[in-house]
C-alpha positions, -999 to 999 in steps of 0.1 A, spaced: -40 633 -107 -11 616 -128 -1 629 -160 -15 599 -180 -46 613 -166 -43 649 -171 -27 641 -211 -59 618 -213 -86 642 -205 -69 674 -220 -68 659 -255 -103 655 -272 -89 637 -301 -88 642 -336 -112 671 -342 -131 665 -377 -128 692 -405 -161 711 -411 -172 691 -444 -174 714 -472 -205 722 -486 -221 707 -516 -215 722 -548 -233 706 -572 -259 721 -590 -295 697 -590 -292 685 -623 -259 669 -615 -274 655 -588 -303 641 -605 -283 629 -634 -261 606 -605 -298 595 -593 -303 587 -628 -273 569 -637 -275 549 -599 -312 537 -607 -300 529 -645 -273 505 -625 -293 491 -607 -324 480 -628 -293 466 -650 -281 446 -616 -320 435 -611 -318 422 -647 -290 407 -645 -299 389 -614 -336 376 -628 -319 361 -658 -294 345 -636 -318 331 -617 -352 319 -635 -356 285 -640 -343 277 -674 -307 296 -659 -308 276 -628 -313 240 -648 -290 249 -675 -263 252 -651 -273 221 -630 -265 205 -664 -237 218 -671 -226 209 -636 -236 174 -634 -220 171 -675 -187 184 -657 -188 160 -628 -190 132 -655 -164 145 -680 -128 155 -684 -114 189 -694 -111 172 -730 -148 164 -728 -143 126 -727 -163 106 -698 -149 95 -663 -157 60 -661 -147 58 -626 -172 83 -616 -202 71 -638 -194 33 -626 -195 48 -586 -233 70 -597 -246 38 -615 -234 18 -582 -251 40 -561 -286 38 -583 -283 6 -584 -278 3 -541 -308 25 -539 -330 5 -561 -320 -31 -544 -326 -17 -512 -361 -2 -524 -373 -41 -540 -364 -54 -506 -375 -31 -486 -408 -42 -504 -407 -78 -500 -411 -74 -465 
């Protein structure tokens, strides 16, 4: 056998450290259980009022009002002449979509 070989299979690797035991008593370990499930019905909160439906259109608004304004607050003609365009487009193709 080479030595690559021999150095290879004579060395198991890192060997882990036994873990130390745990030393803390139940009620610290029920207070972190505690505090853990405390965190997390606040996260599950959190979440539901993030995400009912009055959240979820309240920030659509907010979104579409920032597509159509500045950071000043003042409107973007450009982009309300292209989204009043584009209704418009969609409603002329609609009526003669019809007359046929």
């Amino acid at each position: 056998m080479s030595d690559a070989t021999t150095n290879a299979t004579a060395d198991p690797g890192p060997t882990k450290a036994a873990e130390p035991a745990d030393t803390r008593s139940v009620e610290e370990l029920q207070a972190e259980v505690e505090a853990a499930r405390d965190d997390l019905v606040a996260s599950i909160s959190e979440l539901k009022a993030q995400t009912s439906p009055k959240a979820l259109v309240d920030r659509g608004g907010r979104t579409v009002t920032g597509f159509f304004t500045d950071e000043f607050g003042g409107i973007r003609p450009e982009r309300v002449a292209i989204a009043g365009a584009v209704v418009l487009g969609v409603i002329v193709i609609g009526i003669l979509r019809r007359r046929r």
